[in-house]
N, CA and C of each residue as an Amber inpcrd file, in Angstrom:
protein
   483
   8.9560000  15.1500000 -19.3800000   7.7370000  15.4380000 -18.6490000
   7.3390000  14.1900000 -17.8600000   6.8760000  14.2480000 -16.6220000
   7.0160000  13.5740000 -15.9460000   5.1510000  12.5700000 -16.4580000
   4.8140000  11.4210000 -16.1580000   3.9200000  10.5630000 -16.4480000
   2.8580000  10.3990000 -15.0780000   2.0230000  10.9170000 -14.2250000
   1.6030000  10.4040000 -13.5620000   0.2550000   9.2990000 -13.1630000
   0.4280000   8.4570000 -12.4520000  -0.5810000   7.9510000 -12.7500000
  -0.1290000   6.1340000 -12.6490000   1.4790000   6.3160000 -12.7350000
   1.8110000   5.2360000 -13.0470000   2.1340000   4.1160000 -11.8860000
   1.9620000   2.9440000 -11.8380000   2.0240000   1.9550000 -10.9130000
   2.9780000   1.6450000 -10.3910000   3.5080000   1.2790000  -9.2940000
   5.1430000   0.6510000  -8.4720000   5.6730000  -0.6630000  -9.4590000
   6.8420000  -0.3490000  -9.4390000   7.5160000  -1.3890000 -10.2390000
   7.8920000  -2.4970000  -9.1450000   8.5890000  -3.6810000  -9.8670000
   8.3330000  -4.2660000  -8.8070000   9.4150000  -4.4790000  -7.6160000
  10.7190000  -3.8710000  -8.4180000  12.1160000  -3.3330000  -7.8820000
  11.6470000  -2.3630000  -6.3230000  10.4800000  -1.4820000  -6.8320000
  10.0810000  -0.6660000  -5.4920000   9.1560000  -1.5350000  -4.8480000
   8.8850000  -2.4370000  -4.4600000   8.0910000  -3.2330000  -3.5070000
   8.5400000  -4.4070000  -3.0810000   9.6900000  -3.9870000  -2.1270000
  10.6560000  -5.2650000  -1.7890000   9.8810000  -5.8260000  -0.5240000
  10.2820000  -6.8390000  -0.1000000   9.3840000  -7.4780000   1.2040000
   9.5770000  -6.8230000   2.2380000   8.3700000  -6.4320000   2.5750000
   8.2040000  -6.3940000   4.0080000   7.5890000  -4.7150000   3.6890000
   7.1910000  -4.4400000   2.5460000   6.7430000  -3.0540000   1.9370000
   5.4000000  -3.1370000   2.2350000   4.4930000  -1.9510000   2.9470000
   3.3140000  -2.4810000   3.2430000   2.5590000  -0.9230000   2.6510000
   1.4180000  -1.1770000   2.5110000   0.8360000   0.2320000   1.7280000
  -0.8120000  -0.2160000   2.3460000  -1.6040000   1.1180000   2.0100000
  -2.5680000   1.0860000   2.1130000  -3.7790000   1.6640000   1.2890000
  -4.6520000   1.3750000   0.6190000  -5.8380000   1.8310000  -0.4480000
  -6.7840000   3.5750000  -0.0210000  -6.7490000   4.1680000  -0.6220000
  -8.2840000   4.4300000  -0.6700000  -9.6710000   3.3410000   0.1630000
 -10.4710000   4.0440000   0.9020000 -11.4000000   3.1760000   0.8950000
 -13.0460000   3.5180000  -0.3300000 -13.6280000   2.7920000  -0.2000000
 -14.7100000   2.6960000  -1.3750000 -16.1850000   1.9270000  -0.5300000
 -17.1820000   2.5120000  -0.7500000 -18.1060000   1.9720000  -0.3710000
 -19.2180000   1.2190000  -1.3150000 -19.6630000   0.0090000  -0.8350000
 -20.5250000  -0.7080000  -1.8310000 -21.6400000  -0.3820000  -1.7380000
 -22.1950000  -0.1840000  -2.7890000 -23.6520000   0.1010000  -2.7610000
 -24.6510000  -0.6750000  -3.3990000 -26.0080000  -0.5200000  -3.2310000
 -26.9890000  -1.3980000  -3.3920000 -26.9800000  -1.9250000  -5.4010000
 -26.3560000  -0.5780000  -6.1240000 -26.4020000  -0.7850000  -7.7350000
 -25.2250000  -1.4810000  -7.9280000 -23.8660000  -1.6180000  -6.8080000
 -23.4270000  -2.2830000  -7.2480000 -23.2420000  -3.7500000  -7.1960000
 -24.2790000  -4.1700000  -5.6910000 -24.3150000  -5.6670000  -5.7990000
 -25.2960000  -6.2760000  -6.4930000 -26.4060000  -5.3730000  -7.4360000
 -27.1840000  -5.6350000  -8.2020000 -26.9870000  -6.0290000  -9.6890000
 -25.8710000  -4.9430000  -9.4580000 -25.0870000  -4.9060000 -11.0170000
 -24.1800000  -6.2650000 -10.9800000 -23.8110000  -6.5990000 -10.2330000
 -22.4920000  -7.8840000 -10.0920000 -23.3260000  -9.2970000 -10.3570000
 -24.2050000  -9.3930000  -9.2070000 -25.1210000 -10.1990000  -9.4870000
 -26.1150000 -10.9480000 -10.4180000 -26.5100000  -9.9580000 -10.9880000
 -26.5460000 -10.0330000 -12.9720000 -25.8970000 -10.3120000 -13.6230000
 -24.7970000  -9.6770000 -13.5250000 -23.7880000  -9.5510000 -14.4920000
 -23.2140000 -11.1110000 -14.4290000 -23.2770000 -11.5630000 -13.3810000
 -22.5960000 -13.1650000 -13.2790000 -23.5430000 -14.3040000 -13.3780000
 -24.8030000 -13.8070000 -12.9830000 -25.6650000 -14.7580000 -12.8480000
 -25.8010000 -15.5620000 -11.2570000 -25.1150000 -14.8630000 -10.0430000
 -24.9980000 -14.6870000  -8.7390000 -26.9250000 -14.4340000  -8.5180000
 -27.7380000 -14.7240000  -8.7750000 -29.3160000 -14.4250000  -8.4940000
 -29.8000000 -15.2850000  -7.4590000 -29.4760000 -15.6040000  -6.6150000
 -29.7690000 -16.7990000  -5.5260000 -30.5690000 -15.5510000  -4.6100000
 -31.1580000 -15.9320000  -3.6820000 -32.2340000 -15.8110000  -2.9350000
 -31.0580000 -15.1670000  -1.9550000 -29.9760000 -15.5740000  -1.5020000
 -29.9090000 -14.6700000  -0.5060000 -29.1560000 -13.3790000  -0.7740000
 -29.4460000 -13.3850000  -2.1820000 -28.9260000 -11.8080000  -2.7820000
 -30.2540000 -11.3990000  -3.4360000 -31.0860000 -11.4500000  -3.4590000
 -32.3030000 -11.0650000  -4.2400000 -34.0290000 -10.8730000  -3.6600000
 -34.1620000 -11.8960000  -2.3940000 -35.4320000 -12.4100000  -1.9580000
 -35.5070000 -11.3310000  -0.4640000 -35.6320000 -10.0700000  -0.0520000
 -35.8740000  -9.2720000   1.1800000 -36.2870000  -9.7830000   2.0840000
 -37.0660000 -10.5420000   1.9550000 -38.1370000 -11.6080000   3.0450000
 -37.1280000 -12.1950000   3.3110000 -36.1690000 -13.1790000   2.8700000
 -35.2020000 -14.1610000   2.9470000 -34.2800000 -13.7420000   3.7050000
 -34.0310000 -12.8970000   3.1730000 -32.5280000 -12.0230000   3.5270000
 -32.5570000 -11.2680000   5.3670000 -33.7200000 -11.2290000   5.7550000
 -34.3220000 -10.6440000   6.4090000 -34.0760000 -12.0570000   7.5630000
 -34.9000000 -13.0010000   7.0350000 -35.0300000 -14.4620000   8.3210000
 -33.6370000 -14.7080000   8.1250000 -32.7440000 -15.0820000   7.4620000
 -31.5100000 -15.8050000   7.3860000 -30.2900000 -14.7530000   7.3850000
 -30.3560000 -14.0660000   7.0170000 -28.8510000 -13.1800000   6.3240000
 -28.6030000 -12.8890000   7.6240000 -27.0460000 -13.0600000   7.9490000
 -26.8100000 -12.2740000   9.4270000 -26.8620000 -10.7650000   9.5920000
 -27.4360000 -10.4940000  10.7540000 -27.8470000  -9.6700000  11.2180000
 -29.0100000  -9.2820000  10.2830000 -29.5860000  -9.8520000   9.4830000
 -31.2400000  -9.7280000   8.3360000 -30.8770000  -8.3460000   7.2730000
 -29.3250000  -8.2780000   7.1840000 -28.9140000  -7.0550000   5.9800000
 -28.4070000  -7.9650000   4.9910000 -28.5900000  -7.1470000   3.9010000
 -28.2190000  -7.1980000   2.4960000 -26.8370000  -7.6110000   1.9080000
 -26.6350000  -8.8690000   2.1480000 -25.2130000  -9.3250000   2.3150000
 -24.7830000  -9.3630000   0.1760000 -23.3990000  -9.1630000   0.7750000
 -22.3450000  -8.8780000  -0.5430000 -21.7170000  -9.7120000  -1.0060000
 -21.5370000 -10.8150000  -2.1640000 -20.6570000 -12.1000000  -2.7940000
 -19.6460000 -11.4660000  -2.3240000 -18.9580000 -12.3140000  -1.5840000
 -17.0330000 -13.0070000  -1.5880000 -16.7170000 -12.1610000  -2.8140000
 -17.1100000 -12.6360000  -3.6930000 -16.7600000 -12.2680000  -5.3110000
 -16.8290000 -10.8770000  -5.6550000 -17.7900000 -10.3080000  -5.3120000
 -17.5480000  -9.0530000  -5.1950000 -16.8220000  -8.0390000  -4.4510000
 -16.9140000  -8.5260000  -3.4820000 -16.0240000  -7.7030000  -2.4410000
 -14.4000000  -8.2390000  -2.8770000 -14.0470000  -8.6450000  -3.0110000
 -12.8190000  -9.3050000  -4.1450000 -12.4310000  -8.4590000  -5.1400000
 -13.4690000  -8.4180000  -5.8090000 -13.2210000  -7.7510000  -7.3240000
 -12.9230000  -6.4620000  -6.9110000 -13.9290000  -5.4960000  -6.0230000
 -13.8330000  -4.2340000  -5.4900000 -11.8730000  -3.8810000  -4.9250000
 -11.9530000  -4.7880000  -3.9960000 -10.6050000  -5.0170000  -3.1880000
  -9.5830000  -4.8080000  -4.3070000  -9.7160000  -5.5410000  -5.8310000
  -8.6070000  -5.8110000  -6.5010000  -8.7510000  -4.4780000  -7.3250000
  -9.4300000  -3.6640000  -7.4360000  -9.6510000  -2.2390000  -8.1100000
  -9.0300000  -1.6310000  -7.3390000  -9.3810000  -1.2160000  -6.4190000
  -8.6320000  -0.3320000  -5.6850000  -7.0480000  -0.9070000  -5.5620000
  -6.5660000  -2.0170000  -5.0360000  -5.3910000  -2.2730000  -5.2380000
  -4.7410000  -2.1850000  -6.6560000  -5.2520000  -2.0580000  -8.0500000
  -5.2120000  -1.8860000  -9.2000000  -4.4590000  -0.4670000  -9.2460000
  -5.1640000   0.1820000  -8.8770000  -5.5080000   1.8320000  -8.9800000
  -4.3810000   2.2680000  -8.3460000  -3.8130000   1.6560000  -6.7730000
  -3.0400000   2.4100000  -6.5940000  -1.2920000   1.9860000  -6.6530000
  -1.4870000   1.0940000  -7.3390000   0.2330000  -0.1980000  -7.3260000
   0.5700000  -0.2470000  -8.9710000  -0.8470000  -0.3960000  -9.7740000
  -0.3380000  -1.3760000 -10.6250000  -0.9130000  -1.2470000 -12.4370000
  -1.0300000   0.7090000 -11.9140000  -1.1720000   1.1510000 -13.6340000
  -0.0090000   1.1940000 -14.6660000   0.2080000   0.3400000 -15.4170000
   0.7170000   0.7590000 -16.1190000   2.4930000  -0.7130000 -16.1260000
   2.1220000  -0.8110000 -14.8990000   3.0080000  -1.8050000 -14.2720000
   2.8140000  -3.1050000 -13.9980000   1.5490000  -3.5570000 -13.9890000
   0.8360000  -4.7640000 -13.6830000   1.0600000  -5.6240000 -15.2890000
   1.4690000  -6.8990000 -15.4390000   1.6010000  -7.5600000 -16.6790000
   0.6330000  -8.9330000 -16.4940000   0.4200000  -9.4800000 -15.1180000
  -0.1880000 -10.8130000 -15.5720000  -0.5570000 -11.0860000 -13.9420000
  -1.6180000 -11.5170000 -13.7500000  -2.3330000 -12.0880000 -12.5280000
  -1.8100000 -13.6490000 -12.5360000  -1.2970000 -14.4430000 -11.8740000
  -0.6930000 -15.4590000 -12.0000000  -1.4330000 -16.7160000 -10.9390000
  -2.4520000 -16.1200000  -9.9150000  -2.5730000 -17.1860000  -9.3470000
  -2.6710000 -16.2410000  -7.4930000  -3.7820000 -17.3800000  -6.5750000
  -4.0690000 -16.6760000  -5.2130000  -4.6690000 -17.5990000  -4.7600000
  -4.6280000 -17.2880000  -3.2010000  -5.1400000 -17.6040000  -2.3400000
  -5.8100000 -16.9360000  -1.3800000  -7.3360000 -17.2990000  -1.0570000
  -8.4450000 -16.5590000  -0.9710000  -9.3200000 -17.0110000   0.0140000
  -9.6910000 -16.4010000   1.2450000 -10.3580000 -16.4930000   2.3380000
 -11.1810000 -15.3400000   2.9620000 -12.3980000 -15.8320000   2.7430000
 -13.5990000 -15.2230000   3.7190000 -13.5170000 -14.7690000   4.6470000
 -13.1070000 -14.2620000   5.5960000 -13.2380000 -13.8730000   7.2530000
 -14.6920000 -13.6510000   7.6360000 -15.1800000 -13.1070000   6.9360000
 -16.9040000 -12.9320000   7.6920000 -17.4960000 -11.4070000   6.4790000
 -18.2740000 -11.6110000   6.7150000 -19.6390000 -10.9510000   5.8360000
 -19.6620000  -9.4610000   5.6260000 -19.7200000  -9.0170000   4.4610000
 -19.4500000  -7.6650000   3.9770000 -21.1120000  -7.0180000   3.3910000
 -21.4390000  -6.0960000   3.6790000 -22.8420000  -5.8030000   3.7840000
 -23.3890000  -4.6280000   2.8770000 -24.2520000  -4.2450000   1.9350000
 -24.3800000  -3.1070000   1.5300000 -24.3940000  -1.9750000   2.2490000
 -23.7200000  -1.2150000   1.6850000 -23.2100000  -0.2350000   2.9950000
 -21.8310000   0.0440000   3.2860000 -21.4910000  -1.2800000   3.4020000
 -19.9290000  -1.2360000   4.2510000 -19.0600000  -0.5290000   3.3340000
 -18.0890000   0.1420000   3.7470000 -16.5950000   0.7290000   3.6570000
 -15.5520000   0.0300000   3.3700000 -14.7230000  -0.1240000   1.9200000
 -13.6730000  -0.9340000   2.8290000 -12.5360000  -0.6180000   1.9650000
 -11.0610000  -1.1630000   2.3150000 -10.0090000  -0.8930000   1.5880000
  -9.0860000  -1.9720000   1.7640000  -7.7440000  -1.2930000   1.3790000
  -7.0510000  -2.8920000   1.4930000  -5.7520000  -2.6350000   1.9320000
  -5.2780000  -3.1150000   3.2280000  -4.2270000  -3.2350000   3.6610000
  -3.2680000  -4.7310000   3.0320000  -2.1220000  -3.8290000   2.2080000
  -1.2420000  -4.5110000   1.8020000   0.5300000  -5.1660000   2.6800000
   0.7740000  -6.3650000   2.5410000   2.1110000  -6.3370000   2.5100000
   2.8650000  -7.3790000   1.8610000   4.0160000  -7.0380000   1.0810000
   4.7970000  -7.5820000   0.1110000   5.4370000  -8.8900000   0.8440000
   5.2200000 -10.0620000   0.8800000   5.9690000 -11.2160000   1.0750000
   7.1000000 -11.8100000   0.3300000   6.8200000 -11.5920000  -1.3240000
   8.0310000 -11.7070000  -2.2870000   8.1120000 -10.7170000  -3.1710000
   9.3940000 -10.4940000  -3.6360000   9.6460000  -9.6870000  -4.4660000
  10.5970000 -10.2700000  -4.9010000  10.8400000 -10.5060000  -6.6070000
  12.0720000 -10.9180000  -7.1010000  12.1850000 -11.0360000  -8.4650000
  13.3370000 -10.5610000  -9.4390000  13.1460000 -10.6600000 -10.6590000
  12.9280000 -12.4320000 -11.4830000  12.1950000 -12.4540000 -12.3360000
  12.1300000 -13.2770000 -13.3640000  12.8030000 -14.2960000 -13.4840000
  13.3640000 -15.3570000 -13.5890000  14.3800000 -16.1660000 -13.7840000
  14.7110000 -15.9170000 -15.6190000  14.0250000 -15.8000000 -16.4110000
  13.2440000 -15.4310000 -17.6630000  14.2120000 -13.8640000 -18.1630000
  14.0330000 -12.7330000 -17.0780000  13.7560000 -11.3650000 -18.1870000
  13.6020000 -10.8220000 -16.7160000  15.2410000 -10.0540000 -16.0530000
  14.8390000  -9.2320000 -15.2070000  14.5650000  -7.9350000 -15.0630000
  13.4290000  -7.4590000 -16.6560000  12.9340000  -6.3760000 -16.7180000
  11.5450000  -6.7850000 -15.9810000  11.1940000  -7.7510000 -15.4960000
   9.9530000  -8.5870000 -15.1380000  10.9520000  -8.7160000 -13.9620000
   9.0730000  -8.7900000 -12.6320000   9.4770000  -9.1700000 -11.2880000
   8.3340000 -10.0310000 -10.9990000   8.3720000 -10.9960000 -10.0680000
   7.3110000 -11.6850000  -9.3150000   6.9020000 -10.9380000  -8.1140000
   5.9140000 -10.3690000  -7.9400000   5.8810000 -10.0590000  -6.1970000
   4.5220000 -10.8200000  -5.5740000   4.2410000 -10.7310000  -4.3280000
   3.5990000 -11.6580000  -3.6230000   2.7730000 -10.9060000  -2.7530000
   2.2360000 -10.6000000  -2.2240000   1.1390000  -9.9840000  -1.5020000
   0.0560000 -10.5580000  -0.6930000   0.2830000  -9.8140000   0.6140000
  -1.2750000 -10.5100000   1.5670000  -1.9830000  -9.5430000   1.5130000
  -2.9380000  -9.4610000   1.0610000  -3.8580000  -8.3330000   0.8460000
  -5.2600000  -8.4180000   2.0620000  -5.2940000  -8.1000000   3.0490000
  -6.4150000  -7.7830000   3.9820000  -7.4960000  -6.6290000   3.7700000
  -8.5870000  -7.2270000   3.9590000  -9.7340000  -6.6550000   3.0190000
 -10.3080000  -6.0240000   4.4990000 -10.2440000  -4.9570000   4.7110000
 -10.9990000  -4.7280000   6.1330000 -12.1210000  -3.1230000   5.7180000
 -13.1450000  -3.6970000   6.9580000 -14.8150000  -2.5300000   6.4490000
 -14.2990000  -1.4950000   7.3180000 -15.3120000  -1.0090000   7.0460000
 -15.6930000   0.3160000   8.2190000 -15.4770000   0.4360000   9.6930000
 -15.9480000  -1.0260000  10.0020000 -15.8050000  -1.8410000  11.5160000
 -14.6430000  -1.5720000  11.9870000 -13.7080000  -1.5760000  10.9690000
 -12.0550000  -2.3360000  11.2340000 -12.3330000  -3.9210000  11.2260000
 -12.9980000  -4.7830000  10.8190000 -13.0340000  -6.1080000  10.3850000
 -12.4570000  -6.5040000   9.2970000 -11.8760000  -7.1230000   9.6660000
 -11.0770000  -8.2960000   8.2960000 -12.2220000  -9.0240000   7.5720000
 -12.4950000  -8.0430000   6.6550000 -13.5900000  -9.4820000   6.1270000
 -13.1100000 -10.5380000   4.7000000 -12.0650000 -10.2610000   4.9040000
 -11.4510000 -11.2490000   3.4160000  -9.8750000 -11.3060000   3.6560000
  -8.7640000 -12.1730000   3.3570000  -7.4040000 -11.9580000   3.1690000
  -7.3580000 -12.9820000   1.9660000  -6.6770000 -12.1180000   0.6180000
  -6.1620000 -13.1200000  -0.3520000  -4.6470000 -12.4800000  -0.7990000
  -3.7500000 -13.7980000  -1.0060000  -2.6420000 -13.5190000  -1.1120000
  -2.3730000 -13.5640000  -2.7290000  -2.6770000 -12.6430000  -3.7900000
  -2.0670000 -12.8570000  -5.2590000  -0.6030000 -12.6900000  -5.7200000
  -0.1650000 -13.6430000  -6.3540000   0.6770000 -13.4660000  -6.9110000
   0.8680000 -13.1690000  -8.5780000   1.8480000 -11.8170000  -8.7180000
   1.5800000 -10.9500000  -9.8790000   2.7010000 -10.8730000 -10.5920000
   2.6080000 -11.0340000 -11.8680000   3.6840000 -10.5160000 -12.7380000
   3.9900000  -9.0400000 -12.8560000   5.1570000  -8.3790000 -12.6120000
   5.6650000  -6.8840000 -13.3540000   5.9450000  -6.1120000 -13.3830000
   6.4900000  -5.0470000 -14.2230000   7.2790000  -5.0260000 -14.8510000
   8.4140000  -4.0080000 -13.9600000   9.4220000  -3.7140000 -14.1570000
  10.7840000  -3.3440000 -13.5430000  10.8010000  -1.3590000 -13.9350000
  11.4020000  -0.8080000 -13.5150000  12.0570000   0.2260000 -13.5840000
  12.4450000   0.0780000 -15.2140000  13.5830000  -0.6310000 -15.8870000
  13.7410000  -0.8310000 -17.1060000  12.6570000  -0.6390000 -17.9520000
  11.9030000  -1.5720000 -18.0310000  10.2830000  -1.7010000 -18.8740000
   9.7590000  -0.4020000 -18.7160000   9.6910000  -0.0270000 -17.3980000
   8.8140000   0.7840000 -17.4320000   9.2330000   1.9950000 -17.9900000
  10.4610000   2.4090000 -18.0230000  11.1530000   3.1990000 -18.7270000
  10.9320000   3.3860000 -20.0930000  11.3960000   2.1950000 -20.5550000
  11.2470000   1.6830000 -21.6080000   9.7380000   2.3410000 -22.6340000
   8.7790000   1.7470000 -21.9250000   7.0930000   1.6820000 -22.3680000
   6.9080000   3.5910000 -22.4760000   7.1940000   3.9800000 -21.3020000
   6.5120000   5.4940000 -20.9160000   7.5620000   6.3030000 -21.2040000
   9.0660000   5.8680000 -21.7140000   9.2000000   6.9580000 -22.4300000
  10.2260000   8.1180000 -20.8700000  10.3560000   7.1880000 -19.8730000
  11.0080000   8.0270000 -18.9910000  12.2800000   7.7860000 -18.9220000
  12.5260000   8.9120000 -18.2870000  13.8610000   9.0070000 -17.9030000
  14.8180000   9.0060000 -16.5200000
């Protein structure tokens, strides 16, 4: 019986493999909820008056950090159930300001792909992940690099065939 649900191994995401997300929209409970939750409470996430004289364009601007975390769910969701073993490390850039409200998803493409030196039931792959809104704006590009797991493993774990 077949398993669905399950994430790309890393054998199927050779370079130059490019995919694209679901998009997801942020909303006001969830930059409220993030913000708490981290202790992110600064004035230009919290103060309306503030947000209003300073925030560009005077809207309800969204942490880097969040729009990140969002970005890495959805890329979660559609690559790396079941298949994902270890977050290893990234590189991470702002492009410009993500707003309550905005739309966004994540245009992927694979830069490395390669087994383990270790265990080539394990792969390294590499990824530029472009974070773009509603606009079509780039408002973030981070490149993570991820541990996991192979066709073998995955076999292996779920029992397929």
């Amino acid at each position: 019986m077949d398993t669905l649900g399950l994430g790309v191994c890393w054998e199927d995401m050779p370079v130059g493999y490019q995919f694209k997300t679901v998009g997801r929209t942020i909303t006001e409970p969830d930059l409220v909820n993030f913000i708490n939750c981290v202790g992110m409470v600064e004035v230009l996430f919290t103060d309306k008056t503030y947000i209003e004289k300073y925030a560009p364009q005077g809207k309800r601007l969204v942490p880097g950090a969040l729009v990140y975390s969002i970005a890495e769910g959805l890329v979660l969701q559609a690559t790396l159930q079941g298949t994902g073993l270890a977050f290893l490390g990234m590189d991470l850039d702002v492009k410009g300001p993500t707003f309550v409200g905005d739309t966004i998803h994540v245009e992927s493409e694979v830069l490395e792909s390669r087994a383990t030196s270790k265990d080539p039931k394990r792969g390294l792959v590499k990824t530029q992940n472009k974070i773009i809104n509603n606009r079509g704006e780039t408002v973030c590009i981070y490149t993570p690099l991820r541990l996991a797991a192979g066709r073998e493993m995955l076999a292996e774990h779920w029992s397929l065939e």
